[in-house]
C-alpha positions as CSV (number, residue, x, y, z in Angstrom):
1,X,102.6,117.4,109.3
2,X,100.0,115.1,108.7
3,X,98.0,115.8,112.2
4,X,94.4,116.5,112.0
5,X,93.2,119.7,114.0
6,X,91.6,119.4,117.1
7,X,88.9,117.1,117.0
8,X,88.9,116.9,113.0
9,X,88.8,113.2,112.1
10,X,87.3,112.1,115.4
11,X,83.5,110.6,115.7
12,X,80.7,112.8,117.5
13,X,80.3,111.3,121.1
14,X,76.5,110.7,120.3
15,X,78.2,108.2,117.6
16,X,80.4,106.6,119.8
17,X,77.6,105.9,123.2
18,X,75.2,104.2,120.3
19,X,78.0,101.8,118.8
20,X,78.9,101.2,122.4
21,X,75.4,100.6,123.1
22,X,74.9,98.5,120.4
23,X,78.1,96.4,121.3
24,X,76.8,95.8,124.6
25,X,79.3,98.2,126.4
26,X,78.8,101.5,128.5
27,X,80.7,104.4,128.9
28,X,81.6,105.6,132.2
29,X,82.4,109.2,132.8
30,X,85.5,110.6,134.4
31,X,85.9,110.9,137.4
32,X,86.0,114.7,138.5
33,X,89.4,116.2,139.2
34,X,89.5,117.9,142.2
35,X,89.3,121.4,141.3
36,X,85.7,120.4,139.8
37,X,84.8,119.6,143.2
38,X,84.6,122.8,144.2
39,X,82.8,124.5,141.4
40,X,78.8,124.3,141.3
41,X,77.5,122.1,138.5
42,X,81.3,121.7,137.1
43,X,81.1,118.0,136.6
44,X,83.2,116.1,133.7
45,X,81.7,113.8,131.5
46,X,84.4,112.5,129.8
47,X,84.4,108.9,128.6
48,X,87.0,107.1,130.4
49,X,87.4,103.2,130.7
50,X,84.3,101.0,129.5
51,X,82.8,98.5,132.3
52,X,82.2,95.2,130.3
53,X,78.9,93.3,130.8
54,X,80.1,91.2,133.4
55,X,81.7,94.1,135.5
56,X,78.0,95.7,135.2
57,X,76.5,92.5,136.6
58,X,78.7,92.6,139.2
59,X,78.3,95.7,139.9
60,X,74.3,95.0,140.4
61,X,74.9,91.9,142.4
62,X,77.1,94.4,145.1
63,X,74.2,96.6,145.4
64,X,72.1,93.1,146.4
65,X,74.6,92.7,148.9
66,X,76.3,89.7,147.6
67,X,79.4,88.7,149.2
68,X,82.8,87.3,147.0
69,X,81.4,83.8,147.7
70,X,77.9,84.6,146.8
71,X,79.1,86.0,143.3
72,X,81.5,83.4,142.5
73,X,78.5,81.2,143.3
74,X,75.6,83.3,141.0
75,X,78.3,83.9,137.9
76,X,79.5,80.6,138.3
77,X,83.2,81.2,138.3
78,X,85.7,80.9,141.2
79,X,86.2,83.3,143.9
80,X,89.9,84.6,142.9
81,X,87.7,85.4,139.0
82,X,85.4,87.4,141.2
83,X,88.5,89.2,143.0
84,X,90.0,90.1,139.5
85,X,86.6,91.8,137.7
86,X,86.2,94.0,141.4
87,X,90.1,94.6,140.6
88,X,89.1,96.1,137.0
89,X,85.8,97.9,138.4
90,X,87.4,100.0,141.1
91,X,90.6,101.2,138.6
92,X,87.8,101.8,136.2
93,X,86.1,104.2,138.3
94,X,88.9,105.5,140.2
95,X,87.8,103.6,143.5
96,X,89.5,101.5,146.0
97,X,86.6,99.5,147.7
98,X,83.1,98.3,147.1
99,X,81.2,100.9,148.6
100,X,83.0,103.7,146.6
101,X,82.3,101.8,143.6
102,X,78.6,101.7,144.2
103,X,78.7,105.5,145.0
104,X,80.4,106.3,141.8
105,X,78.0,103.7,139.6
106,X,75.0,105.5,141.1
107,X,76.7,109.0,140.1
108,X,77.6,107.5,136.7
109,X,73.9,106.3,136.4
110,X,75.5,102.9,135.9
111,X,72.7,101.3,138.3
């Protein structure tokens, strides 16, 4: 059929976190399902979505406790730019508001 096996023909995740690295991008584990919840030390670390650079920065500028206006001002780009990367941060880590999105950096070691 032409189909590799399972996991034949795919790079070793060690790989994949140093070209990343090297790129200037970060992997950011899956969020748990909630079965995982439950279960002692059953946490996923599955590479989802990457954060870019600039969602990283503005990730550290949330935990100064920078407001929209504040980060528009220290990124240099409007307020509505601002909106849109905290837009692609929380459906990155499967959040819906700033302080969820802090919780899950700090579980992702992402700050």
């Amino acid at each position: 059929t032409g189909q590799p096996a399972d996991g034949e023909g795919q790079a070793p995740d060690a790989y994949l976190r140093q070209v990343l690295a090297e790129a200037g991008r970060s992997v950011v584990p899956s969020p748990r399902p909630p079965e995982a919840h439950a279960e002692p030390g059953g946490a996923a670390a599955h590479p989802v979505e990457l954060l870019t650079e600039r969602e990283l920065k503005i990730l550290r500028l949330l935990k100064a406790g920078l407001g929209n206006r504040e980060l528009a001002q220290s990124l240099f780009v409007s307020e509505a730019t601002v909106k849109w990367h905290l837009h692609n941060i929380f459906a990155k880590l499967g959040v819906k508001n700033r302080t969820s999105a802090l919780a899950r950096a700090q579980q992702n070691s992402l700050l």
